[in-house]
C-alpha positions in Angstrom: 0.0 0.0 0.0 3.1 2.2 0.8 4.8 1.8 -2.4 1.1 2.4 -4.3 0.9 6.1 -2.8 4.9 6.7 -3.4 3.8 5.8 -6.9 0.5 8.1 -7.1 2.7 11.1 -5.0 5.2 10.6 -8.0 2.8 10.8 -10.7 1.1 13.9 -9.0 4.9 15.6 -8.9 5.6 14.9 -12.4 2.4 16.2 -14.1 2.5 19.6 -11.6 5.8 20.0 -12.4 5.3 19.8 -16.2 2.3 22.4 -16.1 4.9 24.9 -14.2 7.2 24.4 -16.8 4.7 24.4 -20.3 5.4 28.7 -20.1 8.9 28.0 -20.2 8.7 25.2 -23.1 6.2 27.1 -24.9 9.4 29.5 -25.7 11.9 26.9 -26.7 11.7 24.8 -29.5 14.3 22.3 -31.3 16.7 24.0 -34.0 15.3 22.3 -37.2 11.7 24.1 -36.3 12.8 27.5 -35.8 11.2 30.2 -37.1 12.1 33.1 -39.1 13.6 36.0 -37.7 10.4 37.9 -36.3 10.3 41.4 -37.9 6.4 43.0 -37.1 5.5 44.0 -33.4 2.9 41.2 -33.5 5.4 38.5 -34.8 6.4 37.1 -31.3 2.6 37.3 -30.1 1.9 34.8 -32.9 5.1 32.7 -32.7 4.1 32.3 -29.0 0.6 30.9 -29.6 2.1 28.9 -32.4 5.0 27.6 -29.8 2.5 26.5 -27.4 0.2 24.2 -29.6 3.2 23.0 -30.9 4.4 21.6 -27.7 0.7 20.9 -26.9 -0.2 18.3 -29.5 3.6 17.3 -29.6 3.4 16.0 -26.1 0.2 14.5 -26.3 1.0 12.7 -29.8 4.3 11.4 -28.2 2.4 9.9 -25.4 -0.7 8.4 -27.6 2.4 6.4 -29.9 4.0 5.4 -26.5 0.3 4.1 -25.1 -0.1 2.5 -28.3 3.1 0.5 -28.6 2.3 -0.5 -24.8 -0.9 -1.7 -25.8 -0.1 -3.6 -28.6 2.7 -5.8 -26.4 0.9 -5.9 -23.6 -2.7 -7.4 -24.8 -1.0 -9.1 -28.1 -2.5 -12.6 -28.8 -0.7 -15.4 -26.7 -1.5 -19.0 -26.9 -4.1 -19.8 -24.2 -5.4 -17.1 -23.3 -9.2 -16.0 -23.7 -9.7 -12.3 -24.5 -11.4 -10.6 -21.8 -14.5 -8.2 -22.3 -14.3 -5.1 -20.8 -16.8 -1.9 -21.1 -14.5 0.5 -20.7 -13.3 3.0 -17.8 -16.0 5.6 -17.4 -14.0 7.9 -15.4 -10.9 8.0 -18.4 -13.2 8.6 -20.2 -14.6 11.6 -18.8 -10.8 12.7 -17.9 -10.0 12.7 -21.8 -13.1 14.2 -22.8 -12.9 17.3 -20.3 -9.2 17.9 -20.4 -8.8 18.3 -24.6 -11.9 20.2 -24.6 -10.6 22.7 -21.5 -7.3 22.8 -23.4 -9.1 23.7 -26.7 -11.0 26.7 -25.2 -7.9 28.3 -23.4 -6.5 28.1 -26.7 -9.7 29.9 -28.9 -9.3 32.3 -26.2 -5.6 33.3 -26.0 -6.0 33.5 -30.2 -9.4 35.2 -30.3 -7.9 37.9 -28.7 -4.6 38.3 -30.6 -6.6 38.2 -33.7 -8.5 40.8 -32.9 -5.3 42.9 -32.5 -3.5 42.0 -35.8 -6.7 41.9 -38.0 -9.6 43.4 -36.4 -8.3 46.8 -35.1 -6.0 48.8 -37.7 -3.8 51.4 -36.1 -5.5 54.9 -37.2 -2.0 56.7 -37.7 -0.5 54.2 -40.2 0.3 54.5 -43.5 -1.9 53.9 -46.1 -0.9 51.8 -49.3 -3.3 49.6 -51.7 -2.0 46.7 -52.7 -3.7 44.8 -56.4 -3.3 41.1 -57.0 -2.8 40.2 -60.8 -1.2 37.2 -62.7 1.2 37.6 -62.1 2.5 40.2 -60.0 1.9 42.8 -57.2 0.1 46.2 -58.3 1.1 48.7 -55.5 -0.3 51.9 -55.2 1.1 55.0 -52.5 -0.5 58.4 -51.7 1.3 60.8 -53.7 1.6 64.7 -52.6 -1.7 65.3 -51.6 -1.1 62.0 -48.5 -4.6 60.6 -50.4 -5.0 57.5 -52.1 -6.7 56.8 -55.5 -6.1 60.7 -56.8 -4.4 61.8 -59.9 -1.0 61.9 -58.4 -0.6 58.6 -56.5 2.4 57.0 -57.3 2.6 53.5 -58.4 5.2 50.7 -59.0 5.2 46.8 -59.9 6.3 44.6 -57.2 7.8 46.9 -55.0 6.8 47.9 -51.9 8.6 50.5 -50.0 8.0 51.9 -46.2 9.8 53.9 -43.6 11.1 51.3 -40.4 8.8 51.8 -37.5 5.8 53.2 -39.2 2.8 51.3 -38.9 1.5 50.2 -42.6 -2.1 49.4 -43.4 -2.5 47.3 -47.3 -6.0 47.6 -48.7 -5.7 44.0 -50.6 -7.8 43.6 -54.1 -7.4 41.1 -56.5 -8.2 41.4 -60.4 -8.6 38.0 -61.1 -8.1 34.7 -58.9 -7.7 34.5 -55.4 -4.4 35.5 -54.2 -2.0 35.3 -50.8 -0.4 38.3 -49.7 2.3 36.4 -47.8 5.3 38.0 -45.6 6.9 34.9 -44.0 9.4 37.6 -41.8 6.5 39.5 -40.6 3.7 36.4 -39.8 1.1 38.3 -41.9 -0.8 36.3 -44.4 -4.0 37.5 -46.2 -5.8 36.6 -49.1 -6.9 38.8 -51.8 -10.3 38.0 -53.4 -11.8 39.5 -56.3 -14.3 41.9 -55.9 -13.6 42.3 -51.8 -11.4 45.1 -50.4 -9.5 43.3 -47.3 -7.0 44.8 -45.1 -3.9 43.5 -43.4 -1.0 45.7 -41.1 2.2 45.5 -40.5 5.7 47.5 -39.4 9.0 46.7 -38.6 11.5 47.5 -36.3 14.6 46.8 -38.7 15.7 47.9 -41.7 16.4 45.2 -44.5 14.6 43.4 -47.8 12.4 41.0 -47.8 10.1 38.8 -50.3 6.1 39.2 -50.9 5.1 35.9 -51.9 2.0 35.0 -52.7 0.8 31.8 -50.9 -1.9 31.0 -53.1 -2.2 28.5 -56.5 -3.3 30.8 -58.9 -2.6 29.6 -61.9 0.8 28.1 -64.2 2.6 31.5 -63.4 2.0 31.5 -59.4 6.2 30.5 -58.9 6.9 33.9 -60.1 4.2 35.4 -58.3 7.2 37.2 -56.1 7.4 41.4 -55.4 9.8 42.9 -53.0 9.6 44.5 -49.6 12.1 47.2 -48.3 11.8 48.8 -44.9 14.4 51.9 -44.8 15.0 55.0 -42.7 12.3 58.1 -42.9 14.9 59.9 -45.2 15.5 57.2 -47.3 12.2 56.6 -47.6 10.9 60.2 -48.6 14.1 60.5 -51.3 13.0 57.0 -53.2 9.2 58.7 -52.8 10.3 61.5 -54.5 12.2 59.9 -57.1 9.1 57.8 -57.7 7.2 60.3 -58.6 9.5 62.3 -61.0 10.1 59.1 -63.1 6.1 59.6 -64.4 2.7 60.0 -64.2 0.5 57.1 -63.3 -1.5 56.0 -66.7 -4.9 57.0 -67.5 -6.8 54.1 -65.9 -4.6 54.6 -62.8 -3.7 51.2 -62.8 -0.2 49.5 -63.1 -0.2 48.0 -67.0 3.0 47.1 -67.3 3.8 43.0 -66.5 7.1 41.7 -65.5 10.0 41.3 -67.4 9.2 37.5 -67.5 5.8 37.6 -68.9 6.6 40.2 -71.6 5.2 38.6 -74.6 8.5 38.5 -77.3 8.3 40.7 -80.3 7.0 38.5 -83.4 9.4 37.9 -85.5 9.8 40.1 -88.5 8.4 38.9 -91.6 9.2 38.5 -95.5 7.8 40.6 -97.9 5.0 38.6 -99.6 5.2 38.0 -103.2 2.7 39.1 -105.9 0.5 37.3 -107.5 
């Protein structure tokens, strides 16, 4: 009877002490699943939420296998001896029933609420851009002099997106054809653009550097080129490639970006004889 409650005292020790230390293991994770360098404000918010299911569904996978393996050795068929009915263990039952479904709640909660920070509520002092989905590239549109999108002098450019480091940045996403991904690995935002809907993603970034815009949809035999560029830079630097923006042109009449990339350029037919006479 002793040794039964050193057992149960030991089982009770090991599963308080692994809830004490899920905060701290929720941080950590082994080098082949690291993540990208977090670059937004909200990155580590996410990577956090991320870390913690993770470690979650890792433990209880890794105990599941070990359960199963036990199972299968322990009850495998042996000559002589009768299989034994058994209904079942109401009170396990209840215990893995309850527990996942406590778990599951916690979780909604902790990412209801930083949902509702990244996508629900956009900063009302950012910058505003619009950002157009084509095949297959990245239509992006800034304010020109006048700070005001979608007037005569807004400045546009193909796969480029410019913004000053530590200025918040609100993208109104459209799409002109298929469903696209607007997809900034670096900065945990992903958002798709849908045709005929106007959705809305944020973002900043604390460092200055280049990264890629992907986009993280399948839309169509050209989506591996799908690729634009993103370039966070000081407030000065920012305002000089602004300017220079907008003294290489006017937008063109439509006000949208008609010029594809280099790769989709159709090639210039080749010349052709002179036609005889009949």
């Amino acid at each position: 009877m002793a040794g039964v409650r050193a057992r149960g005292r030991l089982r009770t020790a090991a599963v308080v002490t692994a809830l004490a230390l899920l905060p701290a293991l929720a941080g950590a994770l082994p080098f082949w699943l690291k993540l990208p360098p977090a670059e937004s404000s909200f990155a580590e918010e996410i990577d956090r939420i991320f870390r913690l299911i993770l470690w979650i569904t890792g433990v209880i996978f890794v105990v599941v296998e070990l359960l199963l393996v036990y199972f299968l050795i322990r009850y495998r068929h042996r000559e002589g001896r009768r299989a034994h009915y058994t209904h079942g263990n109401n009170r396990l039952e209840v215990i893995w029933t309850i527990v996942p479904a406590i778990i599951c709640v916690v979780l909604a909660l902790l990412s209801r609420r930083v949902w509702a920070e990244i996508k629900q509520r956009m900063p009302e002092d950012a910058m505003q851009l619009e950002v157009t989905a084509e095949q297959f590239a990245w239509n992006i549109r800034y304010p020109g002099p006048d700070g005001k999108l979608n007037t005569p002098d807004d400045i546009l450019t193909l796969n480029q997106l410019h913004f000053p480091v530590g200025t918040k940045v609100v993208v109104s996403l459209h799409s002109k054809d298929v469903i696209h991904s607007f997809f900034l690995p670096e900065f945990r935002v992903k958002q798709d653009a849908v045709p005929g809907m106007t959705t809305k993603v944020w973002f900043d970034a604390a460092h200055v550097g280049n990264w890629e815009i992907a986009c993280a949809e399948l839309c169509g035999l050209g989506h591996y080129r799908m690729k634009g560029f993103l370039v966070a830079e000081s407030p000065e630097d920012f305002q000089k490639w602004l300017a220079e923006q907008a003294a290489a042109g006017a937008p063109p009449p439509d006000g949208k970006v008609s010029v594809p990339p280099a790769d989709r350029t159709p090639a210039a037919p080749p010349a052709q004889e002179g036609k005889q006479s009949s």
